[in-house]
Phi, psi and omega in degrees: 000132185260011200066195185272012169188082179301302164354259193301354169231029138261317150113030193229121137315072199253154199306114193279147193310288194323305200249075161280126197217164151250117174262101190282323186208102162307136174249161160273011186245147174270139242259343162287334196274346205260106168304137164293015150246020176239326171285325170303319214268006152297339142297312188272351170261326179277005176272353165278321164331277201289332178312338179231031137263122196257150152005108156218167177243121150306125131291151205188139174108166042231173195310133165227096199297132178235193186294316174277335195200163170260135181227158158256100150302159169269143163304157189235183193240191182333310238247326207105356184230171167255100190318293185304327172305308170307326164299304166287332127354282200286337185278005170272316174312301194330307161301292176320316166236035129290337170287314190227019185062166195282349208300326193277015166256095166317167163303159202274324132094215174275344154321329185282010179218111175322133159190164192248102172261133177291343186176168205234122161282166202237353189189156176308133160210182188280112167297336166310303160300302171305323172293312162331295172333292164331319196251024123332261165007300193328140203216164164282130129040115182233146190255154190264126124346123175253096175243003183195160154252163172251145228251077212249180141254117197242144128300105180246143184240086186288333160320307199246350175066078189205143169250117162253178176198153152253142184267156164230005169195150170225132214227106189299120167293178196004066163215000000 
């Protein structure tokens, strides 16, 4: 608990539970830019896609203050990697750019290592303090379901250190 006003005294934005999120693949194109038949035809390639990742759970946490944001990591495995996550990663890539080229798939950037961020900072603060907080916190490894991916339109509120979103679509792995 960060207490009623993380802002002012961390200098954190934080994330409201609904939009708790995994960013499995970012585009480069704005959601104006986009037909409402490129979002259809883009929905039948990642539900063709994602039809061949079945269902897995990230273990994941505990809260770690980084430079921009308090994040959850995903546990990684011997290698350093998430195999399954890395999988819904490329059949996502895949869709996106049969729909729009590859030109509109930024690098993969911290996608490629799963994580959840609780919050965004919004103004300078003390990491220290914030770190402190944190480790108060500390809770075990829990693990999250990958069970569908979502399809948004997203809105960052860099003022309040928020990711909103519209879903335009939600998509069952391996069916």
């Amino acid at each position: 608990e960060l207490g009623d006003d993380p802002i002012g005294t961390y200098g954190l934005g934080t994330q409201p539970l609904e939009f708790l999120h995994f960013t499995v693949q970012m585009l480069r194109v704005h959601r104006s830019e986009v037909s409402d038949g490129e979002i259809d035809e883009l929905v039948d390639h990642l539900t063709k896609q994602v039809r061949k990742v079945a269902p897995f759970s990230l273990r994941v946490g505990p809260p770690q203050a980084g430079v921009h944001a308090v994040e959850m990591w995903v546990e990684p495995d011997a290698n350093g990697l998430n195999p399954q996550w890395t999988n819904l990663v490329e059949h996502t890539r895949t869709a996106a750019s049969s729909v729009f080229g590859p030109d509109a798939l930024p690098p993969l950037g911290p996608n490629a290592t799963p994580h959840t961020s609780l919050g965004y900072g919004v103004t300078n603060g003390d990491s220290g303090v914030l770190t402190s907080a944190l480790k108060r916190t500390r809770q075990p490894l829990v693990e999250v379901p990958v069970e569908q991916v979502h399809l948004l339109a997203v809105t960052q509120r860099p003022e309040q250190g928020q990711f909103v979103w519209d879903s335009l679509a939600t998509i069952e792995l391996g069916q």
